[in-house]
N, C-alpha and C positions, 0 to 999 in steps of 0.2 A: 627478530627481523622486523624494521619497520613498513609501513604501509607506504606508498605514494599514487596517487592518483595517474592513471592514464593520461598521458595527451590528447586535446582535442583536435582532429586535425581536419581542417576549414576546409570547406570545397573551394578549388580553384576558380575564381571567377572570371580569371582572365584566357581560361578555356574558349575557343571561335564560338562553339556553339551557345556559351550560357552570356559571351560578353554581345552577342548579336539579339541575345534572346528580347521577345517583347515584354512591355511591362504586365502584370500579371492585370488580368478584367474583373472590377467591380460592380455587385451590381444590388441595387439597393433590395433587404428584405420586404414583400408583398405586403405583409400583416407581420402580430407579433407570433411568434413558435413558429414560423413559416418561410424557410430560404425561396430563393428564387431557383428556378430550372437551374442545372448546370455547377448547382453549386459543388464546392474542393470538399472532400472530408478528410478529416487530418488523422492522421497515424501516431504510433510511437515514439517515430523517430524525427529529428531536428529537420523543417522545413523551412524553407527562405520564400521569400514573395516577392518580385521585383515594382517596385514600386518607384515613381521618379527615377528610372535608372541605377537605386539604391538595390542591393537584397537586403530585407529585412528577414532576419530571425523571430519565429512567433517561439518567444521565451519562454510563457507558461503553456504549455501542449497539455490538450489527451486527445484521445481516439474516438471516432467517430461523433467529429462535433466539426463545426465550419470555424474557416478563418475571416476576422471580422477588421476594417483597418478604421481603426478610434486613433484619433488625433496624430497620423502620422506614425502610428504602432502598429502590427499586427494582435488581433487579441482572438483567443481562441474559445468558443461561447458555445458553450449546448444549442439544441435547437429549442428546446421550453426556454431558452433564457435571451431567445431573439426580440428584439423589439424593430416595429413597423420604421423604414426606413435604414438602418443598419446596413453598411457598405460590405457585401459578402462576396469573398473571393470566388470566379466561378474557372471551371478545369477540370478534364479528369488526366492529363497526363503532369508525371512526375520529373521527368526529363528537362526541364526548363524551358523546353519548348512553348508554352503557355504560361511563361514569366514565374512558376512555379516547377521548385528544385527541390526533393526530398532526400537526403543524404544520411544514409543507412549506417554509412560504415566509418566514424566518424571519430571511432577510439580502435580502431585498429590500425597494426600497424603497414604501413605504406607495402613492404614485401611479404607478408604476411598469407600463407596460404593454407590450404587443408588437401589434405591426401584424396584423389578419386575411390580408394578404395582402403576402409581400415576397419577393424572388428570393434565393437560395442562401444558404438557413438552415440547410442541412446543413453535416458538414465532409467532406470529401474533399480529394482529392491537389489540385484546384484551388481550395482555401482557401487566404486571403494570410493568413502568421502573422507577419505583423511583427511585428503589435500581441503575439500571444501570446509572442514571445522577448522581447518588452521589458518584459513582464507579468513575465515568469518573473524574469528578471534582478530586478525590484526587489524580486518576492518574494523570492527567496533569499537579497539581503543582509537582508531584515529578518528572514527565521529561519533565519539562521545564526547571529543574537545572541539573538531572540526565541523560536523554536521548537524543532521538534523534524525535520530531513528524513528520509525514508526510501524509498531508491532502490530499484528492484527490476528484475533487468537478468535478460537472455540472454547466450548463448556471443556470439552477433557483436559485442557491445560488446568483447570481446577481441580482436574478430579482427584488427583494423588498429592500428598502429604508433599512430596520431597520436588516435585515440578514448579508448584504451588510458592514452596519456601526457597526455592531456585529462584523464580521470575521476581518476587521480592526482592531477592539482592541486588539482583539487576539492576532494578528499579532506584533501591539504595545506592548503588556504584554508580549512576547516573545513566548507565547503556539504554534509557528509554526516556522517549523524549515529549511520548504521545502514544493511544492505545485505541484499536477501531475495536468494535464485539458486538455482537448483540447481548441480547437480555439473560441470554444462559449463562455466557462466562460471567457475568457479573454478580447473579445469582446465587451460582453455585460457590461461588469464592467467598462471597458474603456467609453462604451454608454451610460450608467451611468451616469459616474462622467461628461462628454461631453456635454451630452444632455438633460438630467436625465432619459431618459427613457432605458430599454429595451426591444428590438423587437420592438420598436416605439407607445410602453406603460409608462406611466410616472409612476417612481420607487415606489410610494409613494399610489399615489389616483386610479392605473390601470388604467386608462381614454387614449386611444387614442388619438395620437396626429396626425394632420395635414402632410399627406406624411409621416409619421410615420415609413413606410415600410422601409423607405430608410435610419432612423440613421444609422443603423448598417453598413450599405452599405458605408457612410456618413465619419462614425466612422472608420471603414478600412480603405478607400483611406485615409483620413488625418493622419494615422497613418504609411503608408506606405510611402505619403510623405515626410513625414518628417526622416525616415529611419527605425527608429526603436523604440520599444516601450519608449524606457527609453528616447530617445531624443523627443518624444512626449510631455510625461510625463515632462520634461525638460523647454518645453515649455510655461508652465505654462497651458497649456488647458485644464487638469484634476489635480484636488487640492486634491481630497479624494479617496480613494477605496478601494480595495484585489491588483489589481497591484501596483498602487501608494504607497502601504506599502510598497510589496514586494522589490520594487525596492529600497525606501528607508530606508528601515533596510536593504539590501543583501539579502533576502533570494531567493534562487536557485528556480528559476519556471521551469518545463519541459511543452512544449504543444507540443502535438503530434497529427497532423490531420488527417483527416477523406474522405474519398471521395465525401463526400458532405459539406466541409466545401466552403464557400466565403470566399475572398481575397487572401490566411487569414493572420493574420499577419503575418509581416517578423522571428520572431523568432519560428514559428509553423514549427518544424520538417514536411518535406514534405515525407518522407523516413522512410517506418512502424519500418522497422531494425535496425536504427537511433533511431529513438525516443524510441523504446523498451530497448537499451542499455542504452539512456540517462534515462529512466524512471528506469532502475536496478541501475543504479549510485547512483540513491537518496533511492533508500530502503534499501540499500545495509548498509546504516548510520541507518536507523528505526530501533526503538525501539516501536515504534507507531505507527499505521496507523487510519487511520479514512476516510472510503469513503461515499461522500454525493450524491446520486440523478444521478450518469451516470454510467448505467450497462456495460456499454465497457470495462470503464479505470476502475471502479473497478475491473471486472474480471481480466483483463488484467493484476491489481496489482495484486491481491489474487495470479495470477499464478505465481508470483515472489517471493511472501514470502513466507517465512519458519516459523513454529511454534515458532522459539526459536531465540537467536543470544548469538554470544560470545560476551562478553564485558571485556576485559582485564584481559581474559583468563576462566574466567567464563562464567557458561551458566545460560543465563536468559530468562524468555519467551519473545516473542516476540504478541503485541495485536493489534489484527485487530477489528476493526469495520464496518459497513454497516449500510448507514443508508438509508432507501429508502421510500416514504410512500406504495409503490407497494408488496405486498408480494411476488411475484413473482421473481421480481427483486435479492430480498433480500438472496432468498431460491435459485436461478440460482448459484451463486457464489458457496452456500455448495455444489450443485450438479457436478460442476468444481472442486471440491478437495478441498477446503479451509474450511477445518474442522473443525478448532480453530477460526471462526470468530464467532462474537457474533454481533449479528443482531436486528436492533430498527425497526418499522416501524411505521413510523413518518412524519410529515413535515417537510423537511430540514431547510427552512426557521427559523419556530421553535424551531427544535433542535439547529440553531448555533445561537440564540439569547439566548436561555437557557444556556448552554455553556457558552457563554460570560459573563450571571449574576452568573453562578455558580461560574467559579472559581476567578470572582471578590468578591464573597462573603467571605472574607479569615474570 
């Protein structure tokens, strides 16, 4: 079966209420990091701004940041990344009443309803995902020619032998296109292919190994030694992985650390502000997201993306996933605002070994 993207379907501007609406009010930033009173904070979803009579679309969105109008564009800017003077949208209603239209429902369809009342609309460990792996599968063949993916994983996607040699292939077959992590996945992947073990567990049989504690420990300093990952990797001391792809197909890794990371490697963003910019750089191309097994940096993403993205001047959804086997985890992200994500709860491990034979099954 193949894929096709949903339609986008435009809010009616020729509606009495939104074709009377006023243009929307700007009003210049006080200082820099600093809106004015009154200011719009933007959401998920596709908002317009009436400006000259026009609705403008703010094309690149995330959540909880102001809308900014640069050169006749709407642009959508953190507050740490305001500068004094900056024309910021000010509103709180979404209505278009205040020349500002937030449009929720923008890929569904026109008659499109849901039942008042139907049994297990939630997701939990007792949701059947058939449907959602075979969803997933024909997505990823069509943006792995069409789009843009962007994975965002935990240490335990390292931790077993066959996950490990799964997200490789992947990587191989093209299905990635970009990778967010901290310093663990990286780490232990490296500890992996080094030592075989991670957290000084052997990949394969979990059996501890002899001072075991100390690969990882082991696995840093020789990686620092040597300077940096990819001259590691260079080295010849790790032959297989998730990095050792990464680095040998190009594909862009961000890792961005934590207060309790070790070492960590050289290329771990030590600078939250830093790596949140480098971590928007790479969503900023998504078309896809998919996060495995760390509630941090998925949240962390989720606060970045937008429901939707333009793509050469169209609007197309934009799809997140979460995969966690914690329901908690899973359900923390929608409660952070990521409302369009659709949630597994599963073994990472197995979900990206599945994956891996799905959409080789062509």
């Amino acid at each position: 079966m193949s894929f096709t993207l949903p339609p986008y379907h435009a809010p009616d501007f020729t509606q009495p209420h939104l074709l009377s609406a006023p243009d929307a009010l700007f009003s210049p930033a006080p200082r820099d990091g600093v809106a004015p009173p009154g200011y719009h904070a933007t959401s998920i979803f596709p908002e317009y701004f009436k400006v000259k009579g026009r609705w403008l679309l703010a094309s690149d969105s995330r959540m909880d940041c102001v809308a900014v109008l640069r050169e006749g564009e709407i642009a959508v800017v953190e507050f740490r990344n305001l500068r004094s003077g900056d024309l910021v949208a000010l509103g709180r209603r979404e209505d278009g009443s205040e020349g500002i239209y937030l449009h929720p429902h923008g890929f569904s369809a026109p008659d499109q309803r849901e039942e008042a009342f139907a049994f297990r609309q939630g997701r939990s460990r007792e949701t059947a995902y058939s449907k959602d792996y075979d969803s997933i599968y024909q997505l990823l063949r069509h943006e792995r020619d069409h789009g843009h993916i962007l994975w965002v994983m935990g240490p335990a996607c390292a931790f077993d032998a066959d996950s490990r040699a799964a997200f490789a292939a992947l990587i191989r077959s093209g299905y990635v296109h970009g990778l967010l992590a901290g310093n663990a996945l990286a780490t232990h992947d490296l500890e992996a292919g080094y030592l075989h073990t991670a957290l000084g567990q052997d990949i394969y049989t979990q059996e501890s190994r002899p001072n075991g504690h100390y690969h990882h420990l082991d696995t840093l300093n020789a990686v620092r030694a040597a300077g940096s990952t990819a001259a590691f990797l260079a080295s010849g001391a790790v032959k297989d992985g998730i990095l050792y792809e990464c680095v040998k197909h190009q594909i862009p890794y961000v890792l961005v650390g934590s207060i309790r990371d070790d070492g960590p490697l050289p290329e771990v963003y030590p600078d939250v502000y830093a790596g949140q910019n480098a971590m928007r750089a790479e969503v900023r191309k998504a078309t896809t997201v998919i996060c495995m097994a760390s509630a941090l940096h998925t949240i962390a993403t989720g606060n970045m993306t937008p429901s939707y993205r333009v793509v050469d001047g169209a609007v197309r959804p934009l799809y997140f996933y979460s995969v966690d086997v914690s329901e908690f985890a899973v359900n923390k992200l929608r409660d952070r605002g990521s409302l369009a994500v659709r949630t597994i709860v599963t073994n990472v491990q197995d979900f990206i070994v599945n994956i891996s034979r799905g959409v080789a099954a062509q």
